[in-house]
VOPAGU-2260 file (C-alpha; in pm, 1 decimal, decimal comma):
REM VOPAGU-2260
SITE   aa  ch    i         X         Y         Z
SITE  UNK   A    0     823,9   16632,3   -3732,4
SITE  UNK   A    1     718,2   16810,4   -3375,2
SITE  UNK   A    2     931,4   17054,3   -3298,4
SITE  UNK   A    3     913,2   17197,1   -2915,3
SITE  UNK   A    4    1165,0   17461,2   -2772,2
SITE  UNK   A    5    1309,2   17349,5   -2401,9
SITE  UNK   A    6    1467,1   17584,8   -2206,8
SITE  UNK   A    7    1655,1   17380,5   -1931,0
SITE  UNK   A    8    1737,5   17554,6   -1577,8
SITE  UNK   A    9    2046,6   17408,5   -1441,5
SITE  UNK   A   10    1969,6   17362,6   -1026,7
SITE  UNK   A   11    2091,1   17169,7    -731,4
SITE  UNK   A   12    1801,5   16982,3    -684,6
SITE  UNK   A   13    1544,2   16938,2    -947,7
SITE  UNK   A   14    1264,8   16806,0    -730,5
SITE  UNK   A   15    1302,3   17125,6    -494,9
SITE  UNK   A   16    1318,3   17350,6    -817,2
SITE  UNK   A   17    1014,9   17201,0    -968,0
SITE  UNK   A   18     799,4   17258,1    -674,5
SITE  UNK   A   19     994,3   17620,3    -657,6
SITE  UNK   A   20     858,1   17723,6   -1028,8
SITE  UNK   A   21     509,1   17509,8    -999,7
SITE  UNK   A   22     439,9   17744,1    -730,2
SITE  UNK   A   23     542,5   18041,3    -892,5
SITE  UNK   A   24     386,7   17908,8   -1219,0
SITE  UNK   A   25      53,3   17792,0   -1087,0
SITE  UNK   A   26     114,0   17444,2   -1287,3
SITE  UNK   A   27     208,7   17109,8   -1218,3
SITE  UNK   A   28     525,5   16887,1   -1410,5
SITE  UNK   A   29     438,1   16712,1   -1676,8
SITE  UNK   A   30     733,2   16457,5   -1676,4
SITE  UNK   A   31     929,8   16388,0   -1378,5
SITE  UNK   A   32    1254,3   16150,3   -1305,8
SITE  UNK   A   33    1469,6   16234,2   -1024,1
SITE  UNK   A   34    1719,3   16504,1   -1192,0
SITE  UNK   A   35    1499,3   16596,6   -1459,9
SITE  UNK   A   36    1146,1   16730,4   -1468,9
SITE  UNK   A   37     962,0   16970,6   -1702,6
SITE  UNK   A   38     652,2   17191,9   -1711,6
SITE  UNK   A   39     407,4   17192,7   -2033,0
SITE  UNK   A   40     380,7   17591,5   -2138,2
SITE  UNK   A   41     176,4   17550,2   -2397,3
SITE  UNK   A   42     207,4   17429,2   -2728,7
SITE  UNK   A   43     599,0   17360,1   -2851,5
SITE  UNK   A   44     712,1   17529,2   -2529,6
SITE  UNK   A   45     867,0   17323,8   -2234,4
SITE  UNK   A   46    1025,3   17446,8   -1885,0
SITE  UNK   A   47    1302,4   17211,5   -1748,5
SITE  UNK   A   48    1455,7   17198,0   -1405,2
SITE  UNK   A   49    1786,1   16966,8   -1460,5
SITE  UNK   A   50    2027,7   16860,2   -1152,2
SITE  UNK   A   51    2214,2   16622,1   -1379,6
SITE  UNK   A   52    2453,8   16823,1   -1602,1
SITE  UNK   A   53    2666,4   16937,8   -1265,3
SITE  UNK   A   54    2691,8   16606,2   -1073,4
SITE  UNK   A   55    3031,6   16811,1    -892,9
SITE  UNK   A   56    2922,9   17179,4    -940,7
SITE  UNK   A   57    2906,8   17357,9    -566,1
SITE  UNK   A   58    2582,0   17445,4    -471,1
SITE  UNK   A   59    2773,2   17800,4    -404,7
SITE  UNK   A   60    2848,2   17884,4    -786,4
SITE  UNK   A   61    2670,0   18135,5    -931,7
SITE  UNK   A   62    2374,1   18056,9   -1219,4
SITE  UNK   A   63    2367,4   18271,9   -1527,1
SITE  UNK   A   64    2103,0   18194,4   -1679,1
SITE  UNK   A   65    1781,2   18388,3   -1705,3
SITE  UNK   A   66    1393,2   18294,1   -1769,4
SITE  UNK   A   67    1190,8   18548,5   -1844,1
SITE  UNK   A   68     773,8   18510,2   -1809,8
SITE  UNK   A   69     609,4   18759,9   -2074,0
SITE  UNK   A   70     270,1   18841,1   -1973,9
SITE  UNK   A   71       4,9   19027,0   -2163,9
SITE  UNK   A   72    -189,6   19206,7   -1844,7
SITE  UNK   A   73      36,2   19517,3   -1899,0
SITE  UNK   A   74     150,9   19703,3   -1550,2
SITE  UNK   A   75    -139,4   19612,1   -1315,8
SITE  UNK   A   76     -71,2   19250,5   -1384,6
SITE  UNK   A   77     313,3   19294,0   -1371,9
SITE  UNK   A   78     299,2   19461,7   -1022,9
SITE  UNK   A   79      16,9   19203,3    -907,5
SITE  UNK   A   80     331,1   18913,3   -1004,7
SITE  UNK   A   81     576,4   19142,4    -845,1
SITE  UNK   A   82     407,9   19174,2    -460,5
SITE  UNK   A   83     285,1   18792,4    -509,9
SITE  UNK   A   84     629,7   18648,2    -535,7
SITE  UNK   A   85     740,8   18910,3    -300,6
SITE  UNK   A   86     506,2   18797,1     -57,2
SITE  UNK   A   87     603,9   18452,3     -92,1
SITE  UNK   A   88     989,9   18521,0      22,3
SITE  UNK   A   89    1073,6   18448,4    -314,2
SITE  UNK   A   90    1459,6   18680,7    -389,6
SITE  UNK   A   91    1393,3   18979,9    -609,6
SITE  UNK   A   92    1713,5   19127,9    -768,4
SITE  UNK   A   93    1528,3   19480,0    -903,8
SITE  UNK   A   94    1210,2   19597,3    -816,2
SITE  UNK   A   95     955,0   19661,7   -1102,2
SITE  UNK   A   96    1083,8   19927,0   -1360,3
SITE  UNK   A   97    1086,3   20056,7   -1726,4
SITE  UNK   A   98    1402,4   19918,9   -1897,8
SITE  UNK   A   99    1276,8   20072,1   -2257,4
SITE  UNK   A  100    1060,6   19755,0   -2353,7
SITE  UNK   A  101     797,1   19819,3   -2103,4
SITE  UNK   A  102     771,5   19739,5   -1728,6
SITE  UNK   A  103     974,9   19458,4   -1588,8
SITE  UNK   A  104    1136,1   19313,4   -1273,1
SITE  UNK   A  105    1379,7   19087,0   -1208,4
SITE  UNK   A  106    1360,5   18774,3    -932,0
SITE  UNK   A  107    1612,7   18464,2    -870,8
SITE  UNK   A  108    1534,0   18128,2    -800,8
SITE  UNK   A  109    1685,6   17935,0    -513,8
SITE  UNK   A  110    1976,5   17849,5    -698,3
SITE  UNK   A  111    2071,8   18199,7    -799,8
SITE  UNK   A  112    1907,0   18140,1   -1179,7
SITE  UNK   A  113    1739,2   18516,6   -1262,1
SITE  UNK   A  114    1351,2   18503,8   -1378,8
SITE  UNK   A  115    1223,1   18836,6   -1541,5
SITE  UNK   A  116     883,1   18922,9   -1610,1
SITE  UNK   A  117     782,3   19133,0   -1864,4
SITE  UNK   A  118     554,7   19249,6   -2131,5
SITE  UNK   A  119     443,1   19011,5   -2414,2
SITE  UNK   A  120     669,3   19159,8   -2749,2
């Protein structure tokens, strides 16, 4: 049996998400239907973007949930992400910082779902 670990993103609008994180992610979906699209991460990993689960959910609730991207660069390649996406308009909640793992920041997509970037564990 294949096992593969999805971590679904609940948004407004998945096609507008999708092209949100393929930006951000330098990567293209690899399945696509209207409410429901995911991005290939590598082997048993999957990103999904998912409009369907809130049909009646205001756009104006707040998202909880939080993806974090762990990188293996170390602080030059954290900062490099960091005034990237801040260059692109894209919302940061905290500027880089050490939060006792290493050096992270914190960033939200456009529904209000946080994305973190940190060191690889």
């Amino acid at each position: 049996m294949t096992t593969s670990v999805v971590s679904i993103v609940y948004v407004n609008d998945a096609p507008a998400a999708a092209r949100f994180y393929g930006d951000l992610l330098g990567m293209s979906p690899s399945f696509e239907t209207p409410g429901y699209i995911t991005f290939d991460l590598g082997p048993g990993a999957d990103l999904a973007v998912w409009s369907g689960q809130f049909e009646d959910l205001s756009p104006d609730v707040p998202r909880t949930s939080e993806v974090c991207l762990a990188i293996g660069g170390g602080p030059d390649e954290l900062n490099a992400i960091f005034e990237q996406w801040n260059s692109k308009g894209v919302t940061i909640l905290r500027e880089p910082h050490d939060a006792g793992f290493g050096l992270t920041f914190l960033a939200a997509d456009p529904d209000g779902n946080r994305i973190r970037v940190a060191p690889r564990g």
